[in-house]
N, C-alpha and C positions, 0 to 999 in steps of 0.2 A: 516860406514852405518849399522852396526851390525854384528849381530852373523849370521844372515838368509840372508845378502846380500841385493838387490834389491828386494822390492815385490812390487812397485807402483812408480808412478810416484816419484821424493822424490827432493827438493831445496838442489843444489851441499851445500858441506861445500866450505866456503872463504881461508881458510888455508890447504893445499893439499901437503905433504912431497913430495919429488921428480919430482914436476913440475918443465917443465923444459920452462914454459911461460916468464921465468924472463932470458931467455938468446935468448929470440926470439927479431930481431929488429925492433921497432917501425916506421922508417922509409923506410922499405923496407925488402929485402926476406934474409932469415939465420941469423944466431946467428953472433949477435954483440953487442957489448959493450954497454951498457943502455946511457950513456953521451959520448961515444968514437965517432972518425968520427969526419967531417965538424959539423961543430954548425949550427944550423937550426933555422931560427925565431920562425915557426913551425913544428911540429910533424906530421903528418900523423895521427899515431891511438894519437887521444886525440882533434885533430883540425879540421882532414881534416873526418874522419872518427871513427866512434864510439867515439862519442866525452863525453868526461868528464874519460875514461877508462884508462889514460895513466898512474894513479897512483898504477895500479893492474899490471903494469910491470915493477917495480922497481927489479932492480938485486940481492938487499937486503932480498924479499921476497918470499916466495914459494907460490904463488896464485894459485888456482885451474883455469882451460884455461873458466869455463862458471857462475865462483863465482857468478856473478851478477844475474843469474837468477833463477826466482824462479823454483817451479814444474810444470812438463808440460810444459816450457813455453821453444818456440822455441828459435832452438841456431841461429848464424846469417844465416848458410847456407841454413837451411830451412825457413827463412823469405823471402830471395832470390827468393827460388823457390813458396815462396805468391806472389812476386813480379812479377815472370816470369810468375803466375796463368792470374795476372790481365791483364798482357803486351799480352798475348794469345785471352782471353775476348777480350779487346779490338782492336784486328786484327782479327776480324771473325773467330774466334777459330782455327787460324794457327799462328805458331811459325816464329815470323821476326825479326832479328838479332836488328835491325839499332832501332825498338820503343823497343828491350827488353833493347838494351846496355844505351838510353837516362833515362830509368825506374832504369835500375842499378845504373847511376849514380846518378840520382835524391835523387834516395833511402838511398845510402851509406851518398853521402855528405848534409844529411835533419839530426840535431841535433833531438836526441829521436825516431827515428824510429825504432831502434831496443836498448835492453837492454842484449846484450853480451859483456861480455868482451873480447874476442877475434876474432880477423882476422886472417884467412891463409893467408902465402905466396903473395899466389898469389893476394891480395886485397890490402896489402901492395904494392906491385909492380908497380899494376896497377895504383892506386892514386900518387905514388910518380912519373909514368913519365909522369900523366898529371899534376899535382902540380910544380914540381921542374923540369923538360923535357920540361914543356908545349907542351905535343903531344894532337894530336887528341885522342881522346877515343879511335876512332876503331887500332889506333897505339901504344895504352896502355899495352895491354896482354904482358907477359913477361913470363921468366920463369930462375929461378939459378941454374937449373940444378939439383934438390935436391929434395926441396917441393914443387913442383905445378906437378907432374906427382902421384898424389894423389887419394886414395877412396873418400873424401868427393866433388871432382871432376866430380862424376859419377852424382852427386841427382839431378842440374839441366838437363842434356839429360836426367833422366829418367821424368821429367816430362813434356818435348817435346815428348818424344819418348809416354806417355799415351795420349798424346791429339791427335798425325798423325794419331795412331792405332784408337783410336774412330772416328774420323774425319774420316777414312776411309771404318769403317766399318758401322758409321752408315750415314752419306752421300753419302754414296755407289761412293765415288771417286774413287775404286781402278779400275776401266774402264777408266774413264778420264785420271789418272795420271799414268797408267801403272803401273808397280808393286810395289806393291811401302812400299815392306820390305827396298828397296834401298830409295826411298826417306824419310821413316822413321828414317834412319842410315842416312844419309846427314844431316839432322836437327836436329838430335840428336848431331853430329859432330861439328854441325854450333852452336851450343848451346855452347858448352864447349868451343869452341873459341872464345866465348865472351870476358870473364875474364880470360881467360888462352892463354899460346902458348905453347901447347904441341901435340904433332904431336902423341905422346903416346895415351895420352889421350882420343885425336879425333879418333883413332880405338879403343881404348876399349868402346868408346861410341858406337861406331857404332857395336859391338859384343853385348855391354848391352842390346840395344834398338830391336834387334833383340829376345832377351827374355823376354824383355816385352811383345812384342808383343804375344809371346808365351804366357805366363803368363796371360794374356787376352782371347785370341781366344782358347784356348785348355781346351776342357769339363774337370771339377773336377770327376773324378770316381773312386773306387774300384785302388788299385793301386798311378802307379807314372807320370801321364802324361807330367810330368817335366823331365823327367829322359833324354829322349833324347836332348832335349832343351840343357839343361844343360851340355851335353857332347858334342852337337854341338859346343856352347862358350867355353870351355874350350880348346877344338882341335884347335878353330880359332884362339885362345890367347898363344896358344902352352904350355900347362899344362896339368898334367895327369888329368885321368877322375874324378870326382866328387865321394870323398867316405863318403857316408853319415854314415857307422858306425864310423867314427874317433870322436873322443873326441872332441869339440869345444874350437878354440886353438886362443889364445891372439895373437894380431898383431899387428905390425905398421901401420902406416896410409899409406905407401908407395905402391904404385900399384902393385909392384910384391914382398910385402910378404903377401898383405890382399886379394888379388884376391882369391887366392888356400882357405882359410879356409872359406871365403865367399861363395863360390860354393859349400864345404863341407857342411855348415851348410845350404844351400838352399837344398840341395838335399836330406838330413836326414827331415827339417822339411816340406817340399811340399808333403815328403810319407805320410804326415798325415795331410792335408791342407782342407780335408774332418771333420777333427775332429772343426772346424769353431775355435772361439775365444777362446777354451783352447788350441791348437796348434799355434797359432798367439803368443796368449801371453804368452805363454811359451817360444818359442822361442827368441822374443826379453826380455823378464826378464834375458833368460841364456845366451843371447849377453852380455845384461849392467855387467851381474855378472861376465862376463871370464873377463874382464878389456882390457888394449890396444885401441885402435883407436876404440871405442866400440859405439862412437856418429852415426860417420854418414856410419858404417857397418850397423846401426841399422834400420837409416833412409830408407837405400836402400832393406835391407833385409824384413821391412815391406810395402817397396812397392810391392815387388814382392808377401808375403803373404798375403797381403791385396788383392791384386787384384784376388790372388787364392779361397779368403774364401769370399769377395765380404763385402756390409758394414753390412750387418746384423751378419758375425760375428767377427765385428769389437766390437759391442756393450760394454757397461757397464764401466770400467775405464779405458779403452783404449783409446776411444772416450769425456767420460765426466770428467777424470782427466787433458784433456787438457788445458792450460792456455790460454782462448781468444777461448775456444770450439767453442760457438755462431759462432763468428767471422769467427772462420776458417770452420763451416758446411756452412755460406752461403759465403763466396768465392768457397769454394769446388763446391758448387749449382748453383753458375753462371759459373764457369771453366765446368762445366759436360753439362749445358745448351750450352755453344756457341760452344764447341766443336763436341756436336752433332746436330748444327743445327739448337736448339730450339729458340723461340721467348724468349730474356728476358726480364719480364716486368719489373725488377725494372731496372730502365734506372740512379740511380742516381749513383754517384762518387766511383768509384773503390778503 
């Protein structure tokens, strides 16, 4: 990608040296043989799921895990959480398992709905035991012990956990529903066991969502009104404290190596979350450029900066480098709408 690394949004290259996509299996969770195993009529990823994609996992090739898309344009996980936007909209701006899981499935098994080449784990899993298991959906979540206790696990509770937090601050629910940092962390919880079985998982959501909500309610001033936040989650998660001088450090995608440098690099760029969209975008630039599980570190990391510097200093190619911009400001505009309440008039099709 050059001599300067990332400066903008930028379309992956197709050909990516030491990907290691071409030993992940297509019909399920962990590295297996691309033709090894039971012979299957069909495939999962190429049939059942992200269909037409199953020639970017040949064992032959080194393919980059998001080759197919272009700049700006979301990977599957954050299509997901467009998905779980709308499934919200349309539950009167609260998060309900049973219309997000019928939305998920809809979504994954509808040819052309998304243009990623890759599935995690856990998507793989979950289609192969309703496909080949023929289980119920809600009997689907799996987990091999390996890949689905993951960061990119965390993006949908965080987008449960921004819609409770507004839902309760601005329909002034939190009388009704009692306190409801805890029923925030519940549905944040209830989120991730969607698609997953990870009992992991379901408490670090419930630690995430409680910094969202921080992330929200807690005035931007002089200083680091993060700071405590931040070492509340990590105490809870049983990690040392957030050190934001440390050098921004490459990880795996695994939840307990990307936790630690996640909270390092929140808690170095939230000291400066007052400086609006050159602290935003600097931070996630020097996400994509450390390398490692840099996707959806990225996605989570500018939620929390996002919500700190608000949209105005999201402005400029941040905002208008993204693929399907339009699109995703008025989904954003109807998720912002029903979750606080508002009348939406456009009433057509999600």
């Amino acid at each position: 990608y050059g001599p300067n690394g990332f400066t903008t949004y930028t379309k992956p290259v197709t050909n990516l040296s030491g990907s290691i996509l071409n030993k992940s299996d297509p019909n399920g969770g962990g590295r297996r043989s691309f033709f090894g195993g039971e012979k299957r009529r069909i495939t999962i990823i190429g049939d059942v799921i992200n269909h037409g994609k199953l020639k970017y996992w040949d064992p032959k090739k080194s393919i980059h895990y998001h080759a197919t898309l272009q700049a700006g344009e979301n990977t599957l996980e954050m299509q997901l959480a467009r998905v779980l936007m709308k499934s919200i909209v349309a539950t009167n701006g609260q998060f309900n398992e049973e219309h997000f899981r019928k939305s998920y499935v809809d979504f994954m098994t509808t040819k052309a709905s998304h243009n990623d080449t890759y599935a995690s784990t856990c998507h793989r899993m979950f289609f192969a035991n309703m496909v080949f298991q023929k289980k119920d959906p809600k009997d689907c979540p799996d987990n091999d012990g390996h890949n689905v206790d993951t960061i990119d696990g965390l993006i949908l509770p965080t987008v449960t956990a921004l819609a409770e937090t507004a839902r309760q601050l601005y329909r002034g629910n939190v009388e009704r529903e009692g306190n409801n940092i805890e029923h925030i962390q519940m549905a944040a919880a209830r989120t991730a066991a969607v698609t997953r079985s990870s009992s992991i998982l379901e408490r670090v959501s419930e630690v995430w969502a409680e910094l969202i909500h921080s992330a929200i309610t807690r005035d931007v001033i002089i200083g680091n009104e993060m700071e405590q936040p931040l070492s509340n989650a990590a105490r809870s998660l049983g990690l040392d404290s957030p050190r934001p001088n440390r050098r921004d450090e490459m990880s795996a995608c695994y939840l307990s190596q990307s936790l630690p440098p996640t909270l390092d690099m929140l808690s170095k760029y939230t000291q400066s979350s007052s400086g609006g969209i050159n602290s935003c975008r600097q931070a996630l630039l020097n996400n994509a450029n450390t390398g490692g599980e840099n996707v959806h570190r990225g996605a989570i990391l500018g939620a929390v900066l996002g919500a700190r510097v608000g949209v105005e200093g999201l402005r400029g190619d941040l905002i208008d480098g993204l693929y399907e911009s339009k699109e995703l400001e008025n989904e954003i505009n109807r998720f912002v709408d029903a979750v606080m309440g508002k009348q939406i008039k456009d009433r057509g099709e999600l």
